[in-house]
C-alpha positions in Angstrom: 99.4 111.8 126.8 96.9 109.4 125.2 99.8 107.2 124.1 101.1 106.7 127.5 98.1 106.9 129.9 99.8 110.4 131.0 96.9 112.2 133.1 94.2 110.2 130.7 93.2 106.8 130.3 95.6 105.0 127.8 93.9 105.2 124.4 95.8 104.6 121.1 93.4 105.4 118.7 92.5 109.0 120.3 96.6 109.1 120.4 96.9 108.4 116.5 94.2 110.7 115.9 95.7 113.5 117.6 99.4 112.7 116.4 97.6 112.2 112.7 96.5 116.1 113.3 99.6 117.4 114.0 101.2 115.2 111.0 98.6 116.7 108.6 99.9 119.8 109.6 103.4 119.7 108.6 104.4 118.5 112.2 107.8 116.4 111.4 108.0 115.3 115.2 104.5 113.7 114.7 104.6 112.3 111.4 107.7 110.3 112.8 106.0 109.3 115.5 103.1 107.7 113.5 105.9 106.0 111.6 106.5 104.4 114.6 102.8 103.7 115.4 102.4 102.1 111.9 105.7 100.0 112.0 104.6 98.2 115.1 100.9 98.5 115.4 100.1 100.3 118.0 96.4 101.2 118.2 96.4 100.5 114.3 97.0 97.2 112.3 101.0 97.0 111.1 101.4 98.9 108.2 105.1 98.7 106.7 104.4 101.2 103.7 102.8 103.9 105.6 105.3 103.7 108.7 107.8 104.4 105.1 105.6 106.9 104.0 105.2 108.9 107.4 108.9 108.5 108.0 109.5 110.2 104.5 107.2 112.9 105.5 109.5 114.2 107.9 112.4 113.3 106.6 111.3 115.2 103.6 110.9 118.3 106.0 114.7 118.1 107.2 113.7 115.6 110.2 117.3 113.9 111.0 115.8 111.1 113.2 113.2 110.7 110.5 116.0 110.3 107.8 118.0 107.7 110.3 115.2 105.7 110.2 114.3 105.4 106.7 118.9 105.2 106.1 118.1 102.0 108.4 115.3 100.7 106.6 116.5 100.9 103.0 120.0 99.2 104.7 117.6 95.9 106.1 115.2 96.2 103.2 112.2 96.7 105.3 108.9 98.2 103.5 111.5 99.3 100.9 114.4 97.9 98.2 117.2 97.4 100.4 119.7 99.6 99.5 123.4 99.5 100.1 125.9 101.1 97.9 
C-alpha cells in the first residue's frame, strides 16, 4: 500500500521497510519484490547485487518468478556472469 499510495501517502522507504520484514521472514513474494525495488531504485539507490541476491532468496525457496528473473539475468549478464549454455 505504501508502494502505491493505496489508502496512505506514497512512501517508498516505509514500503521497503515493510517488504524488507516480510523478506526477513522467509516471505519469497517479498524478497522478489525488493529485487525489484533494488534493480531500479525505488525508494533506495540502484543496487544490481542485492536486487541478485534478493531474487536468489526466493528463488532459493522454490519462487518460479523469482528463478525467471535471475534465468534472465544470468542470459543478459546483469549483476551476474552471463551465462548461456
Amino acid at each position: 500500500m505504501y508502494q502505491n499510495g493505496d489508502g496512505v501517502p506514497k512512501d517508498d522507504l516505509q514500503a521497503v521497510a515493510w517488504f524488507r520484514k516480510a523478506a526477513d521472514q522467509g516471505y519469497a513474494p517479498a524478497q522478489d519484490r525488493l529485487g525489484f525495488i533494488y534493480l531500479n531504485g525505488d525508494g533506495v539507490p540502484i543496487d544490481v547485487a542485492q536486487a541478485v541476491a534478493w531474487f536468489r532468496k526466493a528463488a532459493d525457496l522454490g519462487y518460479a518468478p523469482s528463478q525467471d528473473r535471475l534465468g534472465f539475468m544470468y542470459q543478459n549478464g546483469d549483476g551476474v556472469p552471463k551465462t548461456i549454455i
